[in-house]
C-alpha positions as CSV (number, residue, x, y, z in Angstrom):
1,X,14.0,-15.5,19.5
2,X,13.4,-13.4,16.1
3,X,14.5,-15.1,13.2
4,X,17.4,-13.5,10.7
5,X,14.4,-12.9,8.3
6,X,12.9,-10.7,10.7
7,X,15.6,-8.6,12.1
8,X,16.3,-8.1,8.1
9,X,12.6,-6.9,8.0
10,X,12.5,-4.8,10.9
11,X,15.9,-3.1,9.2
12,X,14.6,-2.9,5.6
13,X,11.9,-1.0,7.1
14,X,13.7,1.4,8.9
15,X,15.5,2.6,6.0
16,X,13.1,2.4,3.7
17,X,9.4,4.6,5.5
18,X,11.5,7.7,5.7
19,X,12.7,6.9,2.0
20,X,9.6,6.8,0.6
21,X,8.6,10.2,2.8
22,X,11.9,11.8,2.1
23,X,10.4,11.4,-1.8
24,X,7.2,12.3,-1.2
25,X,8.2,15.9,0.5
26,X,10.6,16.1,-2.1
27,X,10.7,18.3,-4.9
28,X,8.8,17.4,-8.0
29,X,11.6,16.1,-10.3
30,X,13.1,14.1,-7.6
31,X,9.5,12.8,-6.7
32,X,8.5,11.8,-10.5
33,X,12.2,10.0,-10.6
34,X,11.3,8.0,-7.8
35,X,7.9,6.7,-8.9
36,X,9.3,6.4,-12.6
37,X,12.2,3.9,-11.1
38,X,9.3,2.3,-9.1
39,X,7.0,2.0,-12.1
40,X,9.8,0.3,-14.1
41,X,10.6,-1.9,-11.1
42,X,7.3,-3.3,-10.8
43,X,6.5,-3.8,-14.2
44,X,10.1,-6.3,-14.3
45,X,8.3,-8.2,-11.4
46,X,5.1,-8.2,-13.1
47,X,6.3,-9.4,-15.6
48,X,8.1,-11.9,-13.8
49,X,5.6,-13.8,-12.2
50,X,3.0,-14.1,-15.1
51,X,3.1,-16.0,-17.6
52,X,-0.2,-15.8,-20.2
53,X,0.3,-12.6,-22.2
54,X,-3.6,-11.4,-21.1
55,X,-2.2,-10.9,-17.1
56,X,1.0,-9.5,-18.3
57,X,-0.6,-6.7,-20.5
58,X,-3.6,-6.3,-18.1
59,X,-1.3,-5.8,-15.0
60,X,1.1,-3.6,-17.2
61,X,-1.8,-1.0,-17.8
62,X,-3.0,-1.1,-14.2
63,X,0.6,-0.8,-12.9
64,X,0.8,2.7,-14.8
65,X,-2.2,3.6,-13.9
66,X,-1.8,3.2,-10.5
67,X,1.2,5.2,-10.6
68,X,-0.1,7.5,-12.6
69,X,-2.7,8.1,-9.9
70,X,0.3,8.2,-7.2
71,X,1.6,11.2,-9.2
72,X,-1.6,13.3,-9.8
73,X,-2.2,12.9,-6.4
74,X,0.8,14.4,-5.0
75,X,-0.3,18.1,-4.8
76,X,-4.3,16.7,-5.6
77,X,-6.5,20.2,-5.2
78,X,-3.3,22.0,-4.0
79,X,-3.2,20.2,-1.0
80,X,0.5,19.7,-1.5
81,X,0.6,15.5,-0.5
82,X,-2.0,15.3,1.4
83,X,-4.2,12.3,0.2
84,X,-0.3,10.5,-0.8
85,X,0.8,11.1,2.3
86,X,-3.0,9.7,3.7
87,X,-3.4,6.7,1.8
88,X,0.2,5.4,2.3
89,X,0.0,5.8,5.8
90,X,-2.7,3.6,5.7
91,X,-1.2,1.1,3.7
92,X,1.7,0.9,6.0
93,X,-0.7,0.5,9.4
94,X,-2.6,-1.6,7.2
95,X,0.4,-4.4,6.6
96,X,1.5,-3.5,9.8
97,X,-1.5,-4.7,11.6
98,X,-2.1,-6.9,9.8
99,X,1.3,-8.8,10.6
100,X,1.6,-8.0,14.3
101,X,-2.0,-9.2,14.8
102,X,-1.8,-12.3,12.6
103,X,1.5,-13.2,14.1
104,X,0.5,-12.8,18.1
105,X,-3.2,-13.9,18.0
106,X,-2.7,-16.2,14.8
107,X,-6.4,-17.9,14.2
108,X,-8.7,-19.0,11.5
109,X,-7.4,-18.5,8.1
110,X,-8.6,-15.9,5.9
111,X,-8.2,-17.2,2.6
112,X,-6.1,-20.1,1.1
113,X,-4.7,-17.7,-1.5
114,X,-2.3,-16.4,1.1
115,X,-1.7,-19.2,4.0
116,X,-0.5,-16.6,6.3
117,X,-3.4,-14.5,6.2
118,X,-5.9,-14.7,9.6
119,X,-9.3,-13.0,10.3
120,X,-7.0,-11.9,13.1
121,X,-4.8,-10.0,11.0
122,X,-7.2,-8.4,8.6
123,X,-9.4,-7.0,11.4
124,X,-6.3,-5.7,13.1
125,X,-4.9,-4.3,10.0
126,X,-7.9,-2.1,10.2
127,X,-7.6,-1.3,13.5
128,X,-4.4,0.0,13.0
129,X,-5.3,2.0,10.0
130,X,-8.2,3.8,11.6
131,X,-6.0,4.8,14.7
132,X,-3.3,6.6,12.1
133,X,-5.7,8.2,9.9
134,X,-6.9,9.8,13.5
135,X,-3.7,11.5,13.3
136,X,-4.6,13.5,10.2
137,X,-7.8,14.4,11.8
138,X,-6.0,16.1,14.7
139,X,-3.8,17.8,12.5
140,X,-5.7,18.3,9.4
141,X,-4.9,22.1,9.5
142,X,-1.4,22.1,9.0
143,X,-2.7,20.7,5.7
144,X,-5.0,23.6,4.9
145,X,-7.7,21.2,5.1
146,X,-10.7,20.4,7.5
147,X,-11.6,16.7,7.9
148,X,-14.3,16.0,9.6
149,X,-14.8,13.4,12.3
150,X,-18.1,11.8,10.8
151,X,-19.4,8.8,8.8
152,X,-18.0,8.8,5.5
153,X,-14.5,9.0,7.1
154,X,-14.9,6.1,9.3
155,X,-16.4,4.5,5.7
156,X,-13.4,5.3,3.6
157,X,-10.1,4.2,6.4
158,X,-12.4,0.7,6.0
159,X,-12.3,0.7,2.3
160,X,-8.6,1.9,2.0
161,X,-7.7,-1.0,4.2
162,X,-9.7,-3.6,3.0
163,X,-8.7,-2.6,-0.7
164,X,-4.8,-2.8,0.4
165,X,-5.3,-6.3,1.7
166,X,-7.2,-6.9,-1.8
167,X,-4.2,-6.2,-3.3
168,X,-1.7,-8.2,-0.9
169,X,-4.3,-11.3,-1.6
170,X,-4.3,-10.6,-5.5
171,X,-0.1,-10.5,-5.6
172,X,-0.1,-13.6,-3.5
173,X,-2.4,-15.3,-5.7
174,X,-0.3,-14.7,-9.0
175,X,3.3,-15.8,-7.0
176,X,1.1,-18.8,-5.8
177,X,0.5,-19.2,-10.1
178,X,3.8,-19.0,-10.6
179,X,5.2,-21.0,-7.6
180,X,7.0,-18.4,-6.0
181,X,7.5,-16.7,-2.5
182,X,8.4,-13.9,-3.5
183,X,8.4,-11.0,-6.6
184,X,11.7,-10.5,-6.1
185,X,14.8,-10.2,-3.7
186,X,15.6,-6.3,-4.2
187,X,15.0,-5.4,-0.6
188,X,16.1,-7.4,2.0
189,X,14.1,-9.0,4.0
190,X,10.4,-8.5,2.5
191,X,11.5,-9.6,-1.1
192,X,10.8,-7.6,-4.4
193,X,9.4,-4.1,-4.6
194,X,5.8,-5.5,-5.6
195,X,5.9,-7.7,-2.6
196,X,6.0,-4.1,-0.4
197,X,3.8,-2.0,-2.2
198,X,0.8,-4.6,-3.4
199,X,-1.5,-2.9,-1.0
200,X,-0.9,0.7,-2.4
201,X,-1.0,0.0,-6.3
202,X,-4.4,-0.9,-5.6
203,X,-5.4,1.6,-2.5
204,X,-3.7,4.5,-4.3
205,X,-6.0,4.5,-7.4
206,X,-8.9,3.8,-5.7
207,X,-8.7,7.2,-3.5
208,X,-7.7,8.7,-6.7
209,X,-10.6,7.6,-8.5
210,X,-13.3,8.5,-5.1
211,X,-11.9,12.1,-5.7
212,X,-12.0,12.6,-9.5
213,X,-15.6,11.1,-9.2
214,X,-16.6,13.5,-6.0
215,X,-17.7,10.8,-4.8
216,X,-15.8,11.6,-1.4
217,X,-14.5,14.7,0.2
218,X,-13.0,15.8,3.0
């Protein structure tokens, strides 16, 4: 039987993945209001669950980076939300994975930073991931872009996922500091705001920074 939590999960998330999409197709103005209110969100979490002044300013910085990142990377090179629209998806498949696999085939524990993680759950995390961005192969064009089926895409889904579980581990280590389950209770369910998007403060910027760097392209 699914547990009140759950069903609350399952109904948070429902609302809130066409949300976030409904933001990200949306005009500029109402997309920059969005990230702004998230930015500001995060940073009252952030601030939250740390206590030494060093991990409250670092973590301030990063957080505006990283959001930073999400808004040049809206319309990067023109291709009008592309590699936002890439990366989150991954993100998404990424915790979704992650939790359906942990949860059904359980196993050996990843890490003690975060008890509920399994070598279960991160390996099917990136299963999930690759299937989606398999999606945006086969319809790359309506993007006006050409990806190409090959090594270095294979090499960057793996990063992408492994870097958003870097960043669930690396949130769940600071609410661990600061005895805590959660960053907050804003969305039913899954907690506070930081609690959802750990994965893509940290996968965001790191596709941002592959680009600006050439170091990949599609």
């Amino acid at each position: 039987m699914m547990s009140k939590n759950f069903i609350k999960r399952i109904i948070s998330s429902i609302i809130l993945i066409p949300l976030v999409f409904f933001f990200i197709f949306s005009e500029t103005i109402l997309f920059n209001f969005f990230i702004v209110i998230c930015l500001v969100i995060s940073i009252f979490e952030w601030l939250k669950i740390t206590k030494k002044f060093f991990w409250k300013l670092t973590g301030i910085v990063f957080l505006i980076f990283s959001f930073y990142a999400t808004f040049n990377l809206k319309n990067y090179l023109n291709y009008e939300y592309f590699y936002l629209l890439f990366v989150i998806s991954l993100c998404i498949a990424t915790d979704v994975g992650g939790y359906i696999f942990g949860k059904i085939l359980k196993g050996p524990k990843l890490t003690t930073i975060s008890p509920n993680k399994t070598y279960s759950g991160f390996f099917g995390a990136i299963i999930l991931s690759f299937f989606v961005s398999l999606i945006f192969y086969k319809y790359d064009y309506k993007f006006g872009i050409s990806i190409q089926l090959n090594y270095n895409f294979f090499i960057l889904n793996l990063l992408i996922s492994i870097v958003s579980q870097i960043g669930d581990i690396t949130i769940s280590f600071f609410k661990r500091l600061a005895k805590i389950s959660d960053t907050g209770n804003i969305i039913p369910g899954h907690g506070g705001l930081l609690d959802r998007i750990d994965g893509m403060i940290f996968a965001i910027p790191f596709l941002y920074l592959l680009l600006k760097l050439n170091i990949i392209n599609f």
